[in-house]
Every structure is written in structure tokens, then in C-alpha cells.
N, C-alpha and C positions, 0 to 999 in steps of 0.2 A: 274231683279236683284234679287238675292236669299243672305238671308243670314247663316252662317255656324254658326249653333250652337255652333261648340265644340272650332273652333278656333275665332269665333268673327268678322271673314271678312266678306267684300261682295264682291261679285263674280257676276259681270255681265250676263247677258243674251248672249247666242252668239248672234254677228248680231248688239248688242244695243250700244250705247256708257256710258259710265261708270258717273252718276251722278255727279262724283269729276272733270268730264270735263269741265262740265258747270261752268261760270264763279258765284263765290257767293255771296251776297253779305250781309254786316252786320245790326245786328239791328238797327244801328242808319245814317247808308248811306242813300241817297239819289238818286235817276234817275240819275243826270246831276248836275256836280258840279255847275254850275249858280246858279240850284233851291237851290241849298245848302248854297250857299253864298248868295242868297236872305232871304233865312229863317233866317239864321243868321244876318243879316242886319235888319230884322224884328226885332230879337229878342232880339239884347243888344240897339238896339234903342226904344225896351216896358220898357225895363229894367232901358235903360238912362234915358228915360223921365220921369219914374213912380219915380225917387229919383229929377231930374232936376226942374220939374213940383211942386214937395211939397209944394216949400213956397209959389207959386201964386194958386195951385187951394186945397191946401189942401190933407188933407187923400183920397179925391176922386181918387187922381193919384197916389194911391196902387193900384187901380183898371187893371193899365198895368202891375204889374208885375205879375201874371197868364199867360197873354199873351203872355209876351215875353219869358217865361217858357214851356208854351207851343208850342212855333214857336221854342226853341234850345233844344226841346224834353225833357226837365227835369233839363238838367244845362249843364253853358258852355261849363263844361268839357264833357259832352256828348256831345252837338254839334262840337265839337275839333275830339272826336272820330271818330263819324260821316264822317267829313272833311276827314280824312286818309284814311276812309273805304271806299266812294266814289271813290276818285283820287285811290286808288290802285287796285278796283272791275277789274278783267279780267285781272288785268298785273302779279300777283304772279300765282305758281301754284303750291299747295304742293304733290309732290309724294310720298308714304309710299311702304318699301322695305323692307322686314326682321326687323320688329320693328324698323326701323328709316326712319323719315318722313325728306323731305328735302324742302326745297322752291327756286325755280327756276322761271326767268323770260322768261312771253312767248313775242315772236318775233308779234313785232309790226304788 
């Protein structure tokens, strides 16, 4: 793959297939939606029990909410992100044509 200094493309290799063929995926996806929904299951359950746990063990059970912060990768709403970027890795595919990029569904 080469890229075109003056216009900003990249232009494949003959022979090779074009890097934007590969399906991609984002920073906060996951392998296998399961793993994803286990992390998240991990994670608002450090989070339930680090506020649930308070009044019988004390400040000790702030100790889970790191944890469960760390298992939905920084905060829900990232884990949420995540979720989308999983379920939809390999099924969108955006083509770019004369400055306009489109997204289209590839066949199952």
C-alpha cells in the first residue's frame, strides 16, 4: 500500500487487498459479544456492590469501584460504546468515492 502525497489517498499494492477490506474494529469492542457482556456484568456488578456493600463493610467496599471501572473500560458509557462496536465489527463497510464516503451492509 503507498500513500499519495499530493492527494492524501492510499492506493493499494497490485495484487494486495485494500486494508479498509478488513473488517475493524474500535477501541472499546471486544472479541465475542459474550466476553463483552461478561465484562459488563463484571462491571456494574463492582460498581453495585462497591455503593450496596457500604453500610455492612464500610469504605472498604469503595475498594470495587476501580474494578468495576476497569472491567467497562473507564465508564458505562464506554462500555455501551464498546457493545455497538462489537455487534456491528464486519457488518458495516464504508466505501469513499470522490469525497463522499458511504456505509453499506456486507452480506452475511
Amino acid at each position: 500500500m503507498t500513500h499519495d502525497s499530493t492527494t492524501m489517498t492510499r492506493t493499494a499494492a497490485p495484487g494486495s487487498a485494500d486494508v479498509r477490506d478488513a473488517p475493524t474494529r474500535g477501541g472499546f469492542a471486544s472479541v465475542t459479544v459474550p466476553r463483552h457482556l461478561a465484562r459488563g456484568a463484571a462491571g456494574f456488578g463492582a460498581l453495585a456492590g462497591s455503593l450496596a456493600l457500604l453500610p455492612v463493610v464500610g469504605l472498604a467496599s469503595l475498594l470495587l469501584a476501580p474494578v468495576g471501572l476497569i472491567a467497562l473500560r473507564g465508564c458505562p458509557m464506554c462500555w455501551a460504546i464498546g457493545l455497538v462496536e462489537t455487534v456491528s465489527a464486519g457488518r458495516l463497510r464504508r466505501s469513499c468515492t470522490e469525497g463522499r464516503c458511504d456505509l453499506t451492509r456486507t452480506k452475511p
